[in-house]
LOKE-836879 format. One record per residue (C-alpha): residue number from 1; residue in one letter; x, y, z. Coordinates in Angstrom, 2 decimals. Example, Ala and Ser with C-alpha at 12.3 -4.5 7.8 and 13.67 -1.06 7.14 Angstrom:
2
(node 1, a, (12.30, -4.50, 7.80))
(node 2, s, (13.67, -1.06, 7.14))
This chain:
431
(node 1, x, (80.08, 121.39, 160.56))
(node 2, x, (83.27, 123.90, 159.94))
(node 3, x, (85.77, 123.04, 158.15))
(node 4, x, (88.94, 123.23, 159.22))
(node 5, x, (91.09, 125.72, 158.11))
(node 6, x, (94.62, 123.66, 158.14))
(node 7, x, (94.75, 120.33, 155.76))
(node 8, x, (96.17, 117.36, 157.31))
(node 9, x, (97.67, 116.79, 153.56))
(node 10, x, (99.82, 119.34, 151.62))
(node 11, x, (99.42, 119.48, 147.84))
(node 12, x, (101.84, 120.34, 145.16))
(node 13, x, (101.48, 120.95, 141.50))
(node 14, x, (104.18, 121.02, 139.25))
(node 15, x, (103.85, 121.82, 135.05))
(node 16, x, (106.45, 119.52, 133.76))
(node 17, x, (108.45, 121.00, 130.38))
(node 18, x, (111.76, 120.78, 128.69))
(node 19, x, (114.57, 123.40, 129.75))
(node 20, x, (115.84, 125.90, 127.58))
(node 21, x, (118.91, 126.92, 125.88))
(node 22, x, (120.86, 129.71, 127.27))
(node 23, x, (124.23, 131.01, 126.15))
(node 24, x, (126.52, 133.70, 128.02))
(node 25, x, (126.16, 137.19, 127.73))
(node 26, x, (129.28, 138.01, 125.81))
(node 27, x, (130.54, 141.46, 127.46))
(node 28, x, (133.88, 142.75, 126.17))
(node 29, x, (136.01, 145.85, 126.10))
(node 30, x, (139.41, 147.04, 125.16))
(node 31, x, (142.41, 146.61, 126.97))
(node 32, x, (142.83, 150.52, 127.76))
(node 33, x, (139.51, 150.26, 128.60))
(node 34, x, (138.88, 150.61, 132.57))
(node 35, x, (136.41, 148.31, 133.19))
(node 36, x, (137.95, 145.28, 131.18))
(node 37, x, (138.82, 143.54, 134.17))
(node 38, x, (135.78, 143.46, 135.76))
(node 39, x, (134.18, 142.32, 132.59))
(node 40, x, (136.59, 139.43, 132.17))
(node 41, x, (136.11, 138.77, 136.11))
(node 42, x, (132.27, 138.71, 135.56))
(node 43, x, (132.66, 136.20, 132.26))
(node 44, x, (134.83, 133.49, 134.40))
(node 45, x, (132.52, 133.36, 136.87))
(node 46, x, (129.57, 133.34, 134.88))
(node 47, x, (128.09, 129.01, 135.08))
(node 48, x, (127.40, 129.15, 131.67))
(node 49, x, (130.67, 130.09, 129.80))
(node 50, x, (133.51, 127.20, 128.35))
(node 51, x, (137.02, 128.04, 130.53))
(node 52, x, (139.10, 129.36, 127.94))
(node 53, x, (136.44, 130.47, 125.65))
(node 54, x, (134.80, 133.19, 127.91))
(node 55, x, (134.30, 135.56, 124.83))
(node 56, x, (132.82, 133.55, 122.00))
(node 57, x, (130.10, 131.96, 123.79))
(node 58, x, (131.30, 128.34, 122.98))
(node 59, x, (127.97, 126.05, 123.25))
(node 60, x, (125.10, 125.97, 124.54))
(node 61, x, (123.85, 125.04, 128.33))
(node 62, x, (120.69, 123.62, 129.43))
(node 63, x, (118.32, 126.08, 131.85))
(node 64, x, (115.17, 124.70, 134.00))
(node 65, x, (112.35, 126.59, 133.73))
(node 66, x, (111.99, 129.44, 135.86))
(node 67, x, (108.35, 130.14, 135.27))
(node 68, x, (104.77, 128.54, 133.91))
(node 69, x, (105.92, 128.83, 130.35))
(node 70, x, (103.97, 128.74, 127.33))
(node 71, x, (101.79, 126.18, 126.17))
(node 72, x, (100.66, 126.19, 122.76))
(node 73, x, (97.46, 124.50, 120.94))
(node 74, x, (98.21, 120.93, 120.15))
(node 75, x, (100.82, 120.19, 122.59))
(node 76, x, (100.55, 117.91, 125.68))
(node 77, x, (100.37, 119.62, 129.03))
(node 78, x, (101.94, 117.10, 131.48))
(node 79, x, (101.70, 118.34, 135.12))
(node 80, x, (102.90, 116.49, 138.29))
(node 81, x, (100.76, 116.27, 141.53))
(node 82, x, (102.03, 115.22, 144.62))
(node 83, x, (100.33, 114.72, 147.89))
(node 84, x, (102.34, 114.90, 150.99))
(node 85, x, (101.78, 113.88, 154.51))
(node 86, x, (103.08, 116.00, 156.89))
(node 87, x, (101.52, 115.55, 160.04))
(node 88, x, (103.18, 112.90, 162.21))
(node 89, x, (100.11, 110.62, 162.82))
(node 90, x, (98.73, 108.36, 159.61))
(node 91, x, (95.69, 109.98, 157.32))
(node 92, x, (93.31, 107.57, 155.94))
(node 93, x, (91.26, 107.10, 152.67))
(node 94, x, (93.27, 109.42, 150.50))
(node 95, x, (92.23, 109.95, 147.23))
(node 96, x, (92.95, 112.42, 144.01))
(node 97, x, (91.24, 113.91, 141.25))
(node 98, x, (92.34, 116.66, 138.32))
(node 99, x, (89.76, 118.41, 135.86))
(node 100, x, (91.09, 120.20, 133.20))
(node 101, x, (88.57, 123.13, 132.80))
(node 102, x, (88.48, 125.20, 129.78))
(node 103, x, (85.80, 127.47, 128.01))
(node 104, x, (83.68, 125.07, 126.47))
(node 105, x, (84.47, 121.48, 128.20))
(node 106, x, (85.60, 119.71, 131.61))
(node 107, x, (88.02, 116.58, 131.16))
(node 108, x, (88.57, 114.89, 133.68))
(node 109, x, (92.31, 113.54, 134.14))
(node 110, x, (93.02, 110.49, 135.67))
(node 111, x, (95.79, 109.53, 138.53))
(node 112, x, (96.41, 106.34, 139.53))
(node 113, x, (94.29, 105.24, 137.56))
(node 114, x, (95.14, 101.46, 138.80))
(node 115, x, (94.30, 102.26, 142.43))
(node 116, x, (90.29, 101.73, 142.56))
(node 117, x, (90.06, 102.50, 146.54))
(node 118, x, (91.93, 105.13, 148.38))
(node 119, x, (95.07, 104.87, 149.94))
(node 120, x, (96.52, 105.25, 153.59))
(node 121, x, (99.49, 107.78, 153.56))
(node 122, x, (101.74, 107.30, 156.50))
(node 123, x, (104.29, 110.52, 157.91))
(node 124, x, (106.36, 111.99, 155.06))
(node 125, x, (105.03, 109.46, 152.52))
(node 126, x, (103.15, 110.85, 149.09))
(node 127, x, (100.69, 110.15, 146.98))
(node 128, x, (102.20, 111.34, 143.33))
(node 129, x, (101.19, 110.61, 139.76))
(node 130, x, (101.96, 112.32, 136.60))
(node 131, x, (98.91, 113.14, 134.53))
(node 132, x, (99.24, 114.30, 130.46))
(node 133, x, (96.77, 115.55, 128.04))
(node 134, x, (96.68, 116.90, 124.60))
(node 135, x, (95.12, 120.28, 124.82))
(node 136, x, (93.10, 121.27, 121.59))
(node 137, x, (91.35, 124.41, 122.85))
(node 138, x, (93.00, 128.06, 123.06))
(node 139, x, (92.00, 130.38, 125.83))
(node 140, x, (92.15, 130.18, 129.05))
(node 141, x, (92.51, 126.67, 131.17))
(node 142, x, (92.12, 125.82, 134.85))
(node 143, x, (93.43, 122.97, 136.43))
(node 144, x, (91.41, 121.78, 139.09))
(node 145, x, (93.16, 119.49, 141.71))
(node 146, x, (90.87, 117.92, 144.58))
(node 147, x, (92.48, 115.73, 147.46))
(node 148, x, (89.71, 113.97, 150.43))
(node 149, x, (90.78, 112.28, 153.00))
(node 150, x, (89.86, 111.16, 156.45))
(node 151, x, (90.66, 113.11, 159.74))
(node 152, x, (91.25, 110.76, 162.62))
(node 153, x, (87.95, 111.93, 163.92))
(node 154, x, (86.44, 110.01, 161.30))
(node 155, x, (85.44, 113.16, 159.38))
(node 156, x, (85.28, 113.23, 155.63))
(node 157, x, (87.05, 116.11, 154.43))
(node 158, x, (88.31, 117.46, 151.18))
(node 159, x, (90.26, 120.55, 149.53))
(node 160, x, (90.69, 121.94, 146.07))
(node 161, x, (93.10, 124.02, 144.60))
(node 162, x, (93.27, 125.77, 141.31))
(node 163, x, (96.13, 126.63, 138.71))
(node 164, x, (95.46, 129.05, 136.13))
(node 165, x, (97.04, 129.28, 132.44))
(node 166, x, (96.63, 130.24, 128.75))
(node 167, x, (97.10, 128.31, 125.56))
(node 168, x, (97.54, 129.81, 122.79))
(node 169, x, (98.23, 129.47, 119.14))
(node 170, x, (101.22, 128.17, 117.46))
(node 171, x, (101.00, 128.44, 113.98))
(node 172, x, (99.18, 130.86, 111.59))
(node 173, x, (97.50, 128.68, 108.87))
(node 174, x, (96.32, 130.99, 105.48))
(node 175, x, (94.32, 128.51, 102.70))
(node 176, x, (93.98, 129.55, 99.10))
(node 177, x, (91.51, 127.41, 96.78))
(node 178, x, (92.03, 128.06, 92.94))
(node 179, x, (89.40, 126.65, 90.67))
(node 180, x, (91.23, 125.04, 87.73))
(node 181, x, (89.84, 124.70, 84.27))
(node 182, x, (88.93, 121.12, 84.62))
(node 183, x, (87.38, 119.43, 87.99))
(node 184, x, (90.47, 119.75, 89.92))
(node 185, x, (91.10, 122.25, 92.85))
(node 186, x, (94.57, 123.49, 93.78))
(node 187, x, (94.87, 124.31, 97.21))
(node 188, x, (97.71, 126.77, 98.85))
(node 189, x, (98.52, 126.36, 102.49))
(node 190, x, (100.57, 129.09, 104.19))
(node 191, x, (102.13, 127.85, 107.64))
(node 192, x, (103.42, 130.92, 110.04))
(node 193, x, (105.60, 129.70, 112.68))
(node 194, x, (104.64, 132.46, 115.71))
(node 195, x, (105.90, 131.03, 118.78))
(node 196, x, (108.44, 132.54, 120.31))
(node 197, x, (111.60, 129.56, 118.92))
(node 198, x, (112.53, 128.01, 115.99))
(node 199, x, (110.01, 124.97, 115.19))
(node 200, x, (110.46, 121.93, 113.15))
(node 201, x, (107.37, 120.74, 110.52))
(node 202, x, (107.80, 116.69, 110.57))
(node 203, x, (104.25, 116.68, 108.30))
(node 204, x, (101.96, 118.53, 106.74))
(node 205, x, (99.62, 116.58, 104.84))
(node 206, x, (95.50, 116.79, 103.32))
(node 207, x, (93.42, 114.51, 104.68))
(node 208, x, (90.85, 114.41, 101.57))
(node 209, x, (86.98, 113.84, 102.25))
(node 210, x, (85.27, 110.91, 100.85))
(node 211, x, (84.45, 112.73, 98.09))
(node 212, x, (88.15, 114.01, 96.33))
(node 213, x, (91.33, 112.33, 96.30))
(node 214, x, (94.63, 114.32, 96.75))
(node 215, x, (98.01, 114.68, 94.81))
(node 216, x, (100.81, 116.55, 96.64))
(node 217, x, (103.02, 119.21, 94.50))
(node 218, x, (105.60, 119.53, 97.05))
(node 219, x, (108.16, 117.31, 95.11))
(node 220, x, (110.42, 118.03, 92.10))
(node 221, x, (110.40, 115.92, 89.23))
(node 222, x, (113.36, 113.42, 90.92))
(node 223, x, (111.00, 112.30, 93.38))
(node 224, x, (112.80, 114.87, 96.42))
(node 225, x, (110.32, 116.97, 98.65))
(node 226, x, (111.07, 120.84, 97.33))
(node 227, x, (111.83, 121.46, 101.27))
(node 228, x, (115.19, 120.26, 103.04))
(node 229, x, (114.58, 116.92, 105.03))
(node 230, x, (113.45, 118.78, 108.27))
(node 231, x, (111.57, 122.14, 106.94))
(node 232, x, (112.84, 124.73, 109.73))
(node 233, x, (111.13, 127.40, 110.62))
(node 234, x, (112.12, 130.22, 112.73))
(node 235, x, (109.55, 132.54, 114.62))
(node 236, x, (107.50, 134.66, 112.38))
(node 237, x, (108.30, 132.44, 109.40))
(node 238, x, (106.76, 130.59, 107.14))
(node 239, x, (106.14, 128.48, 104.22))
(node 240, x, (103.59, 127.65, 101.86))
(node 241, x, (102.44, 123.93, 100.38))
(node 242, x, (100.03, 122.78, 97.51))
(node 243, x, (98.33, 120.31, 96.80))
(node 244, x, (95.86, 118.99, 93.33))
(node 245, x, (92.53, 117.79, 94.75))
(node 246, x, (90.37, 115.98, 92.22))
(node 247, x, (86.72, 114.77, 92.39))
(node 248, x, (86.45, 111.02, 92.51))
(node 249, x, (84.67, 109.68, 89.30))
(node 250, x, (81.44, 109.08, 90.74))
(node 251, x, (81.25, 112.58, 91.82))
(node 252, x, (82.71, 114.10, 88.37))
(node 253, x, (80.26, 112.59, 86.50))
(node 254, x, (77.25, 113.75, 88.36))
(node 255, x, (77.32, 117.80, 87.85))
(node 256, x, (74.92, 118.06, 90.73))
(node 257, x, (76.80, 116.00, 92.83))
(node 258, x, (80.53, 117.89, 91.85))
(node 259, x, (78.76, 121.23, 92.53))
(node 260, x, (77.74, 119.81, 96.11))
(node 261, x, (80.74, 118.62, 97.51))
(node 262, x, (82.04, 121.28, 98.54))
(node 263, x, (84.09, 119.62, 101.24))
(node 264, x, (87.72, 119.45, 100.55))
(node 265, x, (89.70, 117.73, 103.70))
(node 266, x, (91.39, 118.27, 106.63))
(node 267, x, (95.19, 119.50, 107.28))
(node 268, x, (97.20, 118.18, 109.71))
(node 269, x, (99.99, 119.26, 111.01))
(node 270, x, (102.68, 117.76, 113.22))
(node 271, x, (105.82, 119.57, 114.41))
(node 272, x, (108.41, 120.00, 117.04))
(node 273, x, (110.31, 122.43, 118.92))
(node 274, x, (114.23, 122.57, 119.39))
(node 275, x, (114.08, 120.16, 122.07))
(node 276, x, (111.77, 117.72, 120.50))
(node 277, x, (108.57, 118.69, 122.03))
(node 278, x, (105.52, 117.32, 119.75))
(node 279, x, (102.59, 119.22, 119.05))
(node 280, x, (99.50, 118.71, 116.64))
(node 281, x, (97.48, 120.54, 114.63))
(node 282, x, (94.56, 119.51, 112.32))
(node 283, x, (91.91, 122.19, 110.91))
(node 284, x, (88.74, 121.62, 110.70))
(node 285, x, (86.89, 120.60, 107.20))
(node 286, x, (88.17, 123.05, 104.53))
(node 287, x, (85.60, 123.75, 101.81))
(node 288, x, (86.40, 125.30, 98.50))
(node 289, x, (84.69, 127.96, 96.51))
(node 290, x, (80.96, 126.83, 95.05))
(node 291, x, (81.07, 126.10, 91.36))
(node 292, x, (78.65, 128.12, 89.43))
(node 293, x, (77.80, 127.07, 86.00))
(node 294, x, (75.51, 128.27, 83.56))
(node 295, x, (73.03, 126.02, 81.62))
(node 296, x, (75.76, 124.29, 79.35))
(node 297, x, (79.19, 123.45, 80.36))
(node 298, x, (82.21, 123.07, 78.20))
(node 299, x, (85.16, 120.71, 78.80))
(node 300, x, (88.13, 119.93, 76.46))
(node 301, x, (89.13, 116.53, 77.14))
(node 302, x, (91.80, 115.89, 74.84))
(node 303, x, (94.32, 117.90, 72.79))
(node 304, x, (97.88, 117.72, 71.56))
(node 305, x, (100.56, 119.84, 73.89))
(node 306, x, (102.24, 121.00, 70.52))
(node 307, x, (101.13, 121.41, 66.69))
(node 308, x, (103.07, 122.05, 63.87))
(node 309, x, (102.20, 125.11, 61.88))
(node 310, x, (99.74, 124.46, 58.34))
(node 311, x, (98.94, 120.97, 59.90))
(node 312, x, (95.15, 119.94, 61.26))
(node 313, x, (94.71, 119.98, 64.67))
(node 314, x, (92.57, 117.74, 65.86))
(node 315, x, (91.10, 117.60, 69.76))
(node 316, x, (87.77, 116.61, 71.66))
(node 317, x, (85.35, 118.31, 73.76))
(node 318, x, (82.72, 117.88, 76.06))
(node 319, x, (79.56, 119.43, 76.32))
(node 320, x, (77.52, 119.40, 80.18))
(node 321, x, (73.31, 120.14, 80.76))
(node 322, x, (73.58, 121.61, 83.78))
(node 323, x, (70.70, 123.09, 82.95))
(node 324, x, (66.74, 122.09, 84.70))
(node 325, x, (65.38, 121.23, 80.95))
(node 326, x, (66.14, 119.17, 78.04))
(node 327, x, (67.97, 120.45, 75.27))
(node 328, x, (68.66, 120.00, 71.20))
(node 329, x, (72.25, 121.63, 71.08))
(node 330, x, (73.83, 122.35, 67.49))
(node 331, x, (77.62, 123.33, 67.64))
(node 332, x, (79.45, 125.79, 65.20))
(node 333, x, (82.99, 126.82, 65.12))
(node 334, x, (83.41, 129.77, 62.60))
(node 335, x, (86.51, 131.22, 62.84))
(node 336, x, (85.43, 134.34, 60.36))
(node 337, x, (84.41, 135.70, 63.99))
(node 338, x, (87.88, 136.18, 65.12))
(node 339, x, (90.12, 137.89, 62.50))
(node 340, x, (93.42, 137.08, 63.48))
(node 341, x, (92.78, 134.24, 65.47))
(node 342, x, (96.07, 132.34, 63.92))
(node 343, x, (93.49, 129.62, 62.96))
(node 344, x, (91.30, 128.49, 60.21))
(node 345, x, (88.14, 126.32, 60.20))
(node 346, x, (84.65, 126.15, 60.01))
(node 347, x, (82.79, 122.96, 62.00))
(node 348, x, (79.12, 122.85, 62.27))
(node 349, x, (77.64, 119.30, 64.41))
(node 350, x, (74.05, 118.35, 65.42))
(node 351, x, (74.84, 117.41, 69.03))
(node 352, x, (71.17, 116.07, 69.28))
(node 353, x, (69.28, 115.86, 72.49))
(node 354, x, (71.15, 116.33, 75.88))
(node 355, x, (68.59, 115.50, 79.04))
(node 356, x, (69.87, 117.56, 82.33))
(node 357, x, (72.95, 116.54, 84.18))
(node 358, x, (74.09, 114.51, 81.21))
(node 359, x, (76.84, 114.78, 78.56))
(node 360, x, (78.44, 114.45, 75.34))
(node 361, x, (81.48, 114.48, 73.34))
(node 362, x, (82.48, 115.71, 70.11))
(node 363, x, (85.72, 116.08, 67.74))
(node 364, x, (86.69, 119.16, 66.68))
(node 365, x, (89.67, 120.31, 63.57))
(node 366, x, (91.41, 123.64, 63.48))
(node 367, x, (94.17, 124.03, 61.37))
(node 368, x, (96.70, 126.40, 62.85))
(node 369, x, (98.50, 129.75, 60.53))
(node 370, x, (100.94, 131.19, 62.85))
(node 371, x, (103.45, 130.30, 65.00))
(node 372, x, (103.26, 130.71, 68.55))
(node 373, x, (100.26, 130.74, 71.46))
(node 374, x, (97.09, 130.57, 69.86))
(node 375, x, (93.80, 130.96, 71.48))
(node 376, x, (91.28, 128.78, 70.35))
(node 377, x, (87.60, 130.98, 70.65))
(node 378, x, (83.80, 131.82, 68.81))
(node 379, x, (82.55, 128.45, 69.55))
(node 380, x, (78.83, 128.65, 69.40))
(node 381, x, (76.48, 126.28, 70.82))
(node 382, x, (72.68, 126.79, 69.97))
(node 383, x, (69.50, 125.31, 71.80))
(node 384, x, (67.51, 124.37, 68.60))
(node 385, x, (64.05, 124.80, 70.92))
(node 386, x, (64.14, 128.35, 72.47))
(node 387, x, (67.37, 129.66, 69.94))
(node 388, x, (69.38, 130.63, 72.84))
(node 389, x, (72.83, 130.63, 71.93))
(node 390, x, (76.34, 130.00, 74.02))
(node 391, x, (79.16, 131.48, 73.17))
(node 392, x, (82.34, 130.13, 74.51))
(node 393, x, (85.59, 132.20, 74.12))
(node 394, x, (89.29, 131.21, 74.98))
(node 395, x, (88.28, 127.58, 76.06))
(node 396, x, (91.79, 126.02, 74.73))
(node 397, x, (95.45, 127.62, 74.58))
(node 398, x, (97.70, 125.61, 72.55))
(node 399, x, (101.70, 126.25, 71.46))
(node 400, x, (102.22, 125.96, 67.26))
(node 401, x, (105.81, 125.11, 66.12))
(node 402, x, (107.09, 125.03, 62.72))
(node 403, x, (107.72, 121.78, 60.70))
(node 404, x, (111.40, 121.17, 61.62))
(node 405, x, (110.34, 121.10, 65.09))
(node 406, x, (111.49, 118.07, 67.45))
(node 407, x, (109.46, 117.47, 70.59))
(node 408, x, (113.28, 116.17, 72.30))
(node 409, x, (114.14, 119.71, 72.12))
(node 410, x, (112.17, 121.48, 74.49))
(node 411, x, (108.97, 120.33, 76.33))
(node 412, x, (105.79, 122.79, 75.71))
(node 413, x, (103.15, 121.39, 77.77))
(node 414, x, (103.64, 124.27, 79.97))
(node 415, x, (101.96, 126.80, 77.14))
(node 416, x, (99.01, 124.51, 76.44))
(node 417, x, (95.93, 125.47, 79.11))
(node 418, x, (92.42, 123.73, 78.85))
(node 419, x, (89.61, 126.26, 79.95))
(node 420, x, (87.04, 123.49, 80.73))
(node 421, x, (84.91, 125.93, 82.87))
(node 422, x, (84.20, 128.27, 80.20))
(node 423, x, (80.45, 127.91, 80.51))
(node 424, x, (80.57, 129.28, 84.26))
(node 425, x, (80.53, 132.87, 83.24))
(node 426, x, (78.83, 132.90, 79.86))
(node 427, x, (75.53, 134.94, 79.68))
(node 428, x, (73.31, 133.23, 76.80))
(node 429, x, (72.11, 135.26, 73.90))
(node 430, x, (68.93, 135.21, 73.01))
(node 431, x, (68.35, 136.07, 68.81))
């Protein structure tokens, strides 16, 4: 059977977006000049300049699109179809379908989606829907339109046509992952705006796994976001967040476990463009940097932000097996190792047996010399069995004031730094 070569049916396809804002084209000269007239001539009759106003481009006037457009990842592609009948005798048994065909998938789109049997279109009457979908792919995308219908020879017949466009990316999105001194992570986001317009962020959050929780640093110590109440950004743009993620307890208990998890969270991103067009973006599962430790890990747990100067200083630390064997640990601090260390004290503790992936805590009392940033170093921890020893170096930072010092006169917590992952990149000695 040949098919004919003239549809009974036409079909239209139409990509439904938001207009655009134009402004005049400001073109002036002076009056001596010759062609001033003409330019003022051209501005009055120009649709999109304010009577009176020709020459400062007063407002702003809506334009329809005059092509395809872009479509960026994360926004909804809405489309209208429209069947038409245009053939002066009824067609029978009309029916529509849309696939949305990209690289890696084929979703099928559906219209009138409450009709379950096909319909009769009579002269000039059409068949129209408007069909929407969320496109999360970049590259290119075919639309795939399909229309059967009945000739009035009782044939079953059927046409496609195909539409043809790119998606592409909206937003540039850089991660940094800093390991801190204790369990927590500190992530940096960097958001690019590269569209071609200004874009609007309405949130950017981290959606932690099941394994970390999440603080946000994007807010000052009032409780206000550090960005305005809309974060603009225009094209090529951008702005960075952060955010604290810390292991859940479980998880920081279990050294095994914390070095496993290596999955952070999700971002997700919603924004808009000038004229209120949505669009969505959420990464895929961001994983930070693998811990490394060596057999023992150190952790300072408590300390004072400030000490006064010829006063003890007392803090507590924690000491990890993350080795494969048992160990008998004895801990030394002998600050005759580190002339000039703006500390005195000598500590020596029988930490006992520690089996793998378990811990312990221990006090500790330096008494501080100078004023200033010391750097508290030359602790030595010893396995009693193979006399391997551990030397840990610049594992606490703390600020030392003198005795008329008054905490209500300036806050120091900034100067105090706990080095908790000390052990990671400690070679043991063996004597």
């Amino acid at each position: 059977m040949v098919e004919p070569t003239e549809h009974l049916l036409a079909l239209k396809v139409m990509r439904l977006t938001r207009p655009t804002l134009i402004s005049p084209q400001i073109l002036t000269a002076e009056p001596k000049d010759v062609p001033q007239h003409s330019f003022e001539k051209i501005l009055r009759s120009d649709a999109t300049s304010v009577a009176g106003c020709e020459t400062i481009a007063a407002g702003q006037f809506m334009l329809l699109p005059q092509s395809f457009g872009n479509i960026y990842l994360g926004e909804t592609f809405s489309s209208y179809v429209c069947v038409h009948n245009c053939r002066a005798h009824p067609v029978t048994s009309v029916s529509v379908k849309a696939d949305l065909q990209s690289n890696n998938s084929r979703v099928s789109l559906p219209i009138h989606a409450d009709k379950t049997v096909p319909v009769t279109l009579n002269p000039e009457e059409t068949l129209d829907d408007v069909i929407h979908h969320e496109v999360k792919e970049i590259g290119t995308h075919i639309l795939v339109c399909e229309v059967s219908y009945m000739t009035p020879a009782g044939l079953e017949t059927s046409f496609r046509k195909f539409f043809k466009f790119q998606v592409v990316k909206p937003l540039d999105v850089k991660t940094k992952f800093y390991n801190a001194e204790t369990d927590d992570v500190y992530l940096e986001a960097q958001i690019q705006n590269i569209t071609v317009g200004p874009i609007c962020l309405e949130k950017v959050e981290l959606e932690s796994s099941e394994q970390y929780t999440v603080v946000s640093l994007n807010t000052l110590p009032s409780g206000d976001s550090v960005f305005s109440s809309k974060t603009m950004l225009q094209p090529q743009n951008s702005c960075q967040f952060l955010y604290c993620i810390r292991p859940i307890p479980e998880i920081a208990r279990d050294p095994s476990a914390l070095k496993a998890a290596n999955n952070i969270g999700k971002l997700d991103i919603v924004w808009r463009s000038n004229l209120g067009e949505r669009g969505r973006l959420q990464t895929s599962q961001l994983q930070r940097c693998a811990l490394e430790y060596s057999d023992l890990r150190l952790t300072v747990i408590e300390a004072s932000s400030t000490v006064r100067i010829g006063e003890g200083f007392n803090f507590r630390c924690r000491v990890t097996n993350t080795s494969e064997r048992s160990m008998d640990l004895l801990m030394s601090l002998n600050t005759k190792a580190k002339p000039g260390c703006g500390y005195t004290g000598v500590t020596e503790i029988a930490l006992g047996p520690i089996e793998p992936g378990q811990m312990k805590e221990f006090p500790l009392t330096v008494c501080p010399v100078r004023q200033g940033l010391i750097v508290i170093s030359a602790l030595q921890l010893t396995d009693v069995f193979t006399k391997r020893k551990y030397e840990f170096d610049n594992f606490l930072q703390v600020f030392v004031v003198d005795e008329d010092y008054r905490e209500d006169h300036f806050q120091l917590d900034k100067y105090v730094r706990y080095n908790t992952n000390v052990g990671a990149n400690n070679i043991p000695q063996t004597v």
